[in-house]
C-alpha positions in Angstrom: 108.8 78.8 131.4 111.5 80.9 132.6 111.1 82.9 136.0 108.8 80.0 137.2 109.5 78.3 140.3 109.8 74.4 140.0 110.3 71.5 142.2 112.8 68.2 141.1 110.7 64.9 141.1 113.8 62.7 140.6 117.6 62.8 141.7 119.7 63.3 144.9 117.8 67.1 144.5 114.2 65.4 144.6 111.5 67.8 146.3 114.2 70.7 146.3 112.5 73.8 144.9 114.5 75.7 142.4 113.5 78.8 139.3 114.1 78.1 136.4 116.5 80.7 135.1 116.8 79.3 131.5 115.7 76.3 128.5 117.9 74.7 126.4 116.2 72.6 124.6 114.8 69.5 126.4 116.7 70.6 129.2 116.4 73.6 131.7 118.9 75.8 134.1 117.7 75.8 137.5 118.9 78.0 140.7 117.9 78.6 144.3 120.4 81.3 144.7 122.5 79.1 147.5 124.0 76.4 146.7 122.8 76.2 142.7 123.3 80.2 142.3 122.8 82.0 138.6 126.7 81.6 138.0 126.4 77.8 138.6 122.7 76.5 137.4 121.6 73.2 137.9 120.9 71.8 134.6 118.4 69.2 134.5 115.8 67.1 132.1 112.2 68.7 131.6 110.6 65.6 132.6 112.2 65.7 136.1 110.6 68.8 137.3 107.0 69.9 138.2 106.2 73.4 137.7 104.5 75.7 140.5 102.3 77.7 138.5 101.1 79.9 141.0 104.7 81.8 141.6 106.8 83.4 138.9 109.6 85.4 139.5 110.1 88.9 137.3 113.4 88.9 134.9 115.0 92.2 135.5 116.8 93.9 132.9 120.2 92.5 133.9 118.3 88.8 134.2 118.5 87.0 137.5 119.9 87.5 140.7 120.5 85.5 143.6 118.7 87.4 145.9 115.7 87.6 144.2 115.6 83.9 144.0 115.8 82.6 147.1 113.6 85.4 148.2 110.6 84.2 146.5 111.7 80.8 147.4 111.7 81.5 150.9 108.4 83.3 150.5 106.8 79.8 148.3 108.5 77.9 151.3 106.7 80.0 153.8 103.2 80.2 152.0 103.2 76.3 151.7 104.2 75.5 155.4 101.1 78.0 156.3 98.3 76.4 153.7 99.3 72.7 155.1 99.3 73.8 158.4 96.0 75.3 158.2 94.6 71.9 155.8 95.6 70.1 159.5 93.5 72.0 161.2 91.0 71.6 159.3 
């Protein structure tokens, strides 16, 4: 699970898009590389996350980095603005 991008269903974070950087347990470490960066993960239940399969970010040798993160974030932002604007369309 680590490396793939996930979005909160519940909490003050709810809809915020994060990756998970690491698992402990029941639990996982998330970061979007602002606010929540690698230093300072947001650690939150299992069950309050849904995974977005599609996107997974590559673990360098050194492990995460904050610019790599919101990076792909930005670019799963930017991706999902385009498919729902085209789904209006129609």
């Amino acid at each position: 699970m680590t490396g793939l991008l996930a979005t909160s269903k519940a909490g003050h974070d709810k809809d915020s898009v994060y990756v998970i950087i690491k698992e402990e347990g029941e639990y996982v470490c998330l970061a979007d590389g602002e606010g929540r960066t690698v230093e300072k993960p947001k650690r939150k239940n299992k069950k309050h996350i849904q995974l977005i399969k599609k996107k997974r970010l590559p673990e360098s040798a050194g492990g995460f980095n904050n610019i790599d993160i919101k990076r792909i974030i930005k670019e799963y932002q930017k991706e999902r603005k385009e498919s729902e604007e085209r789904n209006v369309k129609g």
